[in-house]
C-alpha positions as CSV (number, residue, x, y, z in Angstrom):
1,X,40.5,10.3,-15.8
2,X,39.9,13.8,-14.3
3,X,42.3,13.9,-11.8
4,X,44.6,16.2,-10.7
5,X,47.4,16.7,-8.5
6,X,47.3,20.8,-9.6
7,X,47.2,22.4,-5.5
8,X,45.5,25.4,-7.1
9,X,42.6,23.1,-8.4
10,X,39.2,24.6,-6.7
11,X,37.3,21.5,-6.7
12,X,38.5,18.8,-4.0
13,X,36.7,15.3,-3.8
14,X,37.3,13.7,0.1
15,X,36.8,9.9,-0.3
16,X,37.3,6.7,0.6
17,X,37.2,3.9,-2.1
18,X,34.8,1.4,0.2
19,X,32.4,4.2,0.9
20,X,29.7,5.9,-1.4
21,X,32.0,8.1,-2.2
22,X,32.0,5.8,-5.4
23,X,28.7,7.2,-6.1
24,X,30.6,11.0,-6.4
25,X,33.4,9.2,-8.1
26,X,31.2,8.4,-11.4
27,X,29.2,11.4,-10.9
28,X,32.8,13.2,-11.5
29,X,34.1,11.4,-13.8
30,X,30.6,11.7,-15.6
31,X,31.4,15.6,-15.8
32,X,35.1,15.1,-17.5
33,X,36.2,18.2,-15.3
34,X,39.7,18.3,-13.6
35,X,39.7,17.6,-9.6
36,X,41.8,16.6,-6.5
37,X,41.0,13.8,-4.3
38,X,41.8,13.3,-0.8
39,X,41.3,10.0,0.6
40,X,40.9,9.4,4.0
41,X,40.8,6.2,6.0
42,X,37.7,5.2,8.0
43,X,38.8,6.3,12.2
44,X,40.7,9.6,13.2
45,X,40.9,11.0,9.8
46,X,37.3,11.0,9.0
47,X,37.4,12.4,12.9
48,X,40.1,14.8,12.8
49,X,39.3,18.5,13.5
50,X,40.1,19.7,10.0
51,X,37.8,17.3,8.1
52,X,35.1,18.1,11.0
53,X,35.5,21.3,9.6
54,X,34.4,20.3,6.2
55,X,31.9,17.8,7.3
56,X,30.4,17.6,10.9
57,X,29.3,14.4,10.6
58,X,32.9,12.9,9.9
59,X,32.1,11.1,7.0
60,X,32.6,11.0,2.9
61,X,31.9,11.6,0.7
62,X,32.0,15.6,0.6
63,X,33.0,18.1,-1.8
64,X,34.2,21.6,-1.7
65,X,34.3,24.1,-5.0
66,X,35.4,27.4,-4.9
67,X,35.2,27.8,-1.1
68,X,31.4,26.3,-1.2
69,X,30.9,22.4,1.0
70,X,28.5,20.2,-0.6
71,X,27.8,17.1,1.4
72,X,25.5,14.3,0.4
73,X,25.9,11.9,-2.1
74,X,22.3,13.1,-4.1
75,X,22.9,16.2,-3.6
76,X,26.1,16.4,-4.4
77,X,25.3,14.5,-8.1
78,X,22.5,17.6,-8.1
79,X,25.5,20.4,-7.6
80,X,27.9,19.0,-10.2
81,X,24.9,18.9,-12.6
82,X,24.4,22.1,-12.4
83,X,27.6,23.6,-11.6
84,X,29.1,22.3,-15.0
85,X,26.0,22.2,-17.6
86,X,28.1,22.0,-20.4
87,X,28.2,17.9,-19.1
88,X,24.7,17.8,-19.7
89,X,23.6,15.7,-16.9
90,X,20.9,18.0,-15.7
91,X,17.8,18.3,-17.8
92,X,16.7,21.7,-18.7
93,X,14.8,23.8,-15.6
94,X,11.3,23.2,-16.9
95,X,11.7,19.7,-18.0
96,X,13.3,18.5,-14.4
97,X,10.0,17.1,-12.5
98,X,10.7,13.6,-13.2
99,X,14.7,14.3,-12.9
100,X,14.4,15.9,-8.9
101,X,11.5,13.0,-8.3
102,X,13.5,10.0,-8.9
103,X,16.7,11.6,-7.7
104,X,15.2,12.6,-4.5
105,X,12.9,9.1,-4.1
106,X,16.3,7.1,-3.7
107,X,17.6,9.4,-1.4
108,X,14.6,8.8,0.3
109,X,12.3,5.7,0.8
110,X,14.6,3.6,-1.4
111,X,17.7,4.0,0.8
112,X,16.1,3.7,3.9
113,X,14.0,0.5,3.0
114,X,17.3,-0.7,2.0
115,X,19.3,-0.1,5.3
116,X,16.0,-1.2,7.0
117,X,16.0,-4.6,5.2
118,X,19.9,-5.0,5.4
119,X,19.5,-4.6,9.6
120,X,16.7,-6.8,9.4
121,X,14.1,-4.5,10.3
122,X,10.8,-5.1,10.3
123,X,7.9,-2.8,9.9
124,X,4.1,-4.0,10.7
125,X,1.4,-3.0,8.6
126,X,0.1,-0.5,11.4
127,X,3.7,1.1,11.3
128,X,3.9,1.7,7.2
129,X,2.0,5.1,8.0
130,X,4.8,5.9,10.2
131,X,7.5,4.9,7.5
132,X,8.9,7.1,4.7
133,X,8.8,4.2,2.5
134,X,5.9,2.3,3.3
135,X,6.8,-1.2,2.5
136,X,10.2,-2.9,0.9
137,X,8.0,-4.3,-1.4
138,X,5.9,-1.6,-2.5
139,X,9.3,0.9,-2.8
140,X,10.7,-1.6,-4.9
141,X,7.9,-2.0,-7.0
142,X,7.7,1.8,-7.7
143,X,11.2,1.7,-8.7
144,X,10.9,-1.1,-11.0
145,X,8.2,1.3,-12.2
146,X,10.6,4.0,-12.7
147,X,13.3,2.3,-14.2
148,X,10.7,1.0,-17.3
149,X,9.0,4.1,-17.8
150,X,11.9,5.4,-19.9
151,X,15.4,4.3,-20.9
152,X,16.4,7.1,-18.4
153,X,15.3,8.1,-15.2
154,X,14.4,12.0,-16.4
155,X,13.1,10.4,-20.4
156,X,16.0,9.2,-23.1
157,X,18.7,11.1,-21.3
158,X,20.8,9.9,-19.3
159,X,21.5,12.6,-16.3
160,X,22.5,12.9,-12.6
161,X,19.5,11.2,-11.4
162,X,20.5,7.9,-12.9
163,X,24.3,8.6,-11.5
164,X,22.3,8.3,-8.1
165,X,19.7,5.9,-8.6
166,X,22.0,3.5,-10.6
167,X,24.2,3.1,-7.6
168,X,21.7,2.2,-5.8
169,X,20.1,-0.4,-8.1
170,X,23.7,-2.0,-9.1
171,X,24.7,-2.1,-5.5
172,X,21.8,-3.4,-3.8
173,X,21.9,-6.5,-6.4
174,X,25.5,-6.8,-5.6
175,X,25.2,-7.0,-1.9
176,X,22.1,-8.5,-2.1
177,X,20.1,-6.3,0.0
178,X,18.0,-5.2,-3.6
179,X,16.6,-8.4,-5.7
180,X,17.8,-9.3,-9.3
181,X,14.7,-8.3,-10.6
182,X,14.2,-8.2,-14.5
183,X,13.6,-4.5,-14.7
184,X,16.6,-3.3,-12.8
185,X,19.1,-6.3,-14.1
186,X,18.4,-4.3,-17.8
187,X,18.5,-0.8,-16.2
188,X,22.0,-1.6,-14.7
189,X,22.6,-3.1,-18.2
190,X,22.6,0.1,-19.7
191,X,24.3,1.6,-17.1
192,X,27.5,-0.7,-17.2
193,X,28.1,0.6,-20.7
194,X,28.6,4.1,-19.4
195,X,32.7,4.9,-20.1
196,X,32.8,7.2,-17.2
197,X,30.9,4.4,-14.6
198,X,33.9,2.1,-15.8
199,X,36.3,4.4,-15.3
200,X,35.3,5.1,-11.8
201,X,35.1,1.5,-11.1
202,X,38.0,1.0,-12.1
203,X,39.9,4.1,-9.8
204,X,38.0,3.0,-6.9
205,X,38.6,-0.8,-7.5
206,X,43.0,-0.2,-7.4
207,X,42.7,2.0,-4.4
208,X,40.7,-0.4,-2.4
209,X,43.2,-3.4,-3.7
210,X,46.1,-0.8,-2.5
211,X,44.7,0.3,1.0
């Protein structure tokens, strides 16, 4: 557990525990650097004209470090990777293609198709053009793809990109707006055994008990 209550530490996590500010959680936890959470209830606080300052939108997660706001559950995973290489969740500069690709393809098509087929939303084969993602079927299928390729989204390593995507996969099975498809039930598999993903679970998991 990285947290601290320190008021001079320069990396503040702004949360709620039912949010996907569990996605940032692990990613954290992931780094093993110290940092102070705020937690913030869904209504006025996410409203309230000092959060608005830190996030326009009014929402969490978000992240500040050393005066800098990073918003954005992706690309917040992205900033921690790099702001704190000695984690190692960020493959090297030259060897990132796959790493961005897969990191940025969930942020993408595979959240939206998600949302889309969670508010029953249907898109017409004339309207797939128009779509980001295409089809459900063919974003899942692609991600299946992915997830086989290599024990790790970016080759044998695990890194940020599977902090992202994981949450996804583990998540959309849970709520079941993601099938239990072979290929992701094993992906998630290997992602359960991660000590900082348990940790996380488990912070987020007594907070939302206690709320």
């Amino acid at each position: 557990m990285a947290i601290t209550d320190a008021a001079d530490c320069d990396l503040i996590f702004y949360t709620n525990p039912q949010s996907r500010g569990r996605i940032v959680r692990w990613m954290l936890e992931e780094t093993g650097v110290p940092y102070r959470q705020v937690l913030l209830d869904y209504g006025s606080p996410m409203k309230a004209d000092d959060y608005l300052a830190i996030n326009p939108m009014g929402k969490v997660p978000a992240l500040t470090h050393k005066g800098q706001v990073v918003t954005e559950c992706a690309a917040i995973c992205a900033y921690l990777a790099d702001a704190f290489p000695d984690a190692g969740l960020a493959p090297a500069p030259n060897e990132r293609a796959k790493y961005y690709r897969w990191l940025f393809f969930a942020a993408g098509p595979v959240e939206a198709a998600m949302i889309d087929k969670a508010r029953h939303v249907t898109v017409s084969a004339e309207q797939q053009r128009m779509v980001g993602y295409g089809s459900f079927e063919r974003t899942l299928d692609v991600l299946a793809m992915a997830v086989t390729a290599s024990d790790y989204l970016a080759g044998d390593r695990f890194s940020a990109a599977d902090v992202y995507v994981g949450s996804h996969v583990i998540w959309g099975m849970q709520f079941g707006s993601m099938p239990k498809r072979p290929e992701f039930e094993a992906y998630a598999a290997r992602l359960a055994q991660r000590p900082a993903l348990q940790a996380a679970r488990a912070m987020d998991d007594q907070l939302a008990a206690s709320s």
